[in-house]
N, C-alpha and C positions, 0 to 999 in steps of 0.2 A: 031680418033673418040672420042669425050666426052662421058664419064661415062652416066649411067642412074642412074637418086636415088634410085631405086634397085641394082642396082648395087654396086654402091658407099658405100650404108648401111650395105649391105652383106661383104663387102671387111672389111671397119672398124668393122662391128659386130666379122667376123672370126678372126681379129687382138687380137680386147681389149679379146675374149674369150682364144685366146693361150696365151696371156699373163698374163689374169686370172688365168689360170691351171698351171701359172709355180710358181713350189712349192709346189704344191694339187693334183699333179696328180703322177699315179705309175709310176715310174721309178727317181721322184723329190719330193716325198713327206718327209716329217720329219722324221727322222728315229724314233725310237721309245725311248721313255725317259719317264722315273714316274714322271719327276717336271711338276706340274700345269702351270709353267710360261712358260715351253720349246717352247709351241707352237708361244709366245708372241716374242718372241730371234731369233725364226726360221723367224718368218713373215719380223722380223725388217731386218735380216741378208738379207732376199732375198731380200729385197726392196734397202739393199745399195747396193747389188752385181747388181742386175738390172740395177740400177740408174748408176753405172758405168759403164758397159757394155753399156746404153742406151748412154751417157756421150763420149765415145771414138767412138760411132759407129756416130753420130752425128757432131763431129770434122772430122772423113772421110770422110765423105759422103759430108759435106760442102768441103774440100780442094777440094776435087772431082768436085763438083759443080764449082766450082769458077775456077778452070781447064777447065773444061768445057763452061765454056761461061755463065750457067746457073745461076751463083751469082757474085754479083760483087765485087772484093777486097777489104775489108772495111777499109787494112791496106793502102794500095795502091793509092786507089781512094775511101776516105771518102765522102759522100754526109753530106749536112748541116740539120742540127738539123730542125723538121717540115716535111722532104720529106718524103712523103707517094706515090710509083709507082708503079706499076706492073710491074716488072722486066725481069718475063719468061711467058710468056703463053703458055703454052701446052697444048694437048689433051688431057693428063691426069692429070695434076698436072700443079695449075698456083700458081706463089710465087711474093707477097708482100714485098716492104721492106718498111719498116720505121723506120725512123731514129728522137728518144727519144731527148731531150733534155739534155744537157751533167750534172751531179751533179758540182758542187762546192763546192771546201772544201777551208777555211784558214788555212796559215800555221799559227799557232800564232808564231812561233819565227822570221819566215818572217817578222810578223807583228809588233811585239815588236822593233826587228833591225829599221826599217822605221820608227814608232813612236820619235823613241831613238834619228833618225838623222833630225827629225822635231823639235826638244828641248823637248820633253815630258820627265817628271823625270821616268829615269827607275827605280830608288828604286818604286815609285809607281805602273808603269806598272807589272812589277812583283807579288807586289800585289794583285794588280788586280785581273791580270792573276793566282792568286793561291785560290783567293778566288771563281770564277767565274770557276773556273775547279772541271767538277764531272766525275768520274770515271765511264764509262760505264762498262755493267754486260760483265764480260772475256767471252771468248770463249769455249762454252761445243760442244767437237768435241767426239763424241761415234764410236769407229772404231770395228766392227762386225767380228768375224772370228769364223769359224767354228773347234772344237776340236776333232784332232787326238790323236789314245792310244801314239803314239810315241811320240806325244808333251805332250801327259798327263801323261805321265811315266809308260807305262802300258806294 
């Protein structure tokens, strides 16, 4: 039997609200700390600890699915770039797949190799390729951990 919008509303409202409270509520909230910033460290920390927890519980829940009959093997059985189906209908939960359009990258040394074996002078391609290459901004990875007196020498 499908959900009612009452229903349905209530079900997501009681969701996003326990998800709300985790971190904010007694038994999860901040321990207590004098720095102005703590609260800012605490909020960032729960949201990577969530996000990972949300992260692995979603990777199960798919094998699961796709064990199931409920999703389909993307390793397995790829559908082509454009499919948009309905894939599971059920009575309470119907899933969608669609399937993005794949990116493309060049390899530039792929590229230069194949140039090189068309006659192009590679002193030039080099070149080129050193002038026409700009260094995208590195990677800021902030990894959150919570401090124990035992890690803190205490």
């Amino acid at each position: 039997m499908a959900l009612s919008s009452r229903v349905k509303n209530k079900l997501i409202d009681t969701i996003n609200t326990a998800f709300g409270n985790i971190g904010n509520v007694t038994g999860m909230k901040m321990p207590r700390s004098d720095a102005n910033q703590a609260p800012h460290a605490w909020e960032y920390w729960i949201a990577c600890h969530l996000a990972s927890l949300a992260n692995k519980r979603k990777e199960r829940a798919e094998q699961a699915a796709v064990r199931a009959g409920v999703l389909i093997d993307k390793e397995k059985d790829p559908h082509p770039a454009g499919t948009r189906d309905l894939i599971f209908n059920g009575d309470i939960v119907s899933i969608v797949l669609e399937v993005r359009k794949a990116a493309e990258r060049v390899d530039p040394d792929e590229m230069i190799k194949q140039l090189i074996k068309l006659g192009v002078d590679e002193d030039m391609l080099l070149s080129v390729r050193e002038a026409a290459t700009k260094p995208s901004r590195p990677a800021h990875v902030f990894t959150a951990f919570l401090v124990t007196e035992e890690a803190n020498g205490k």
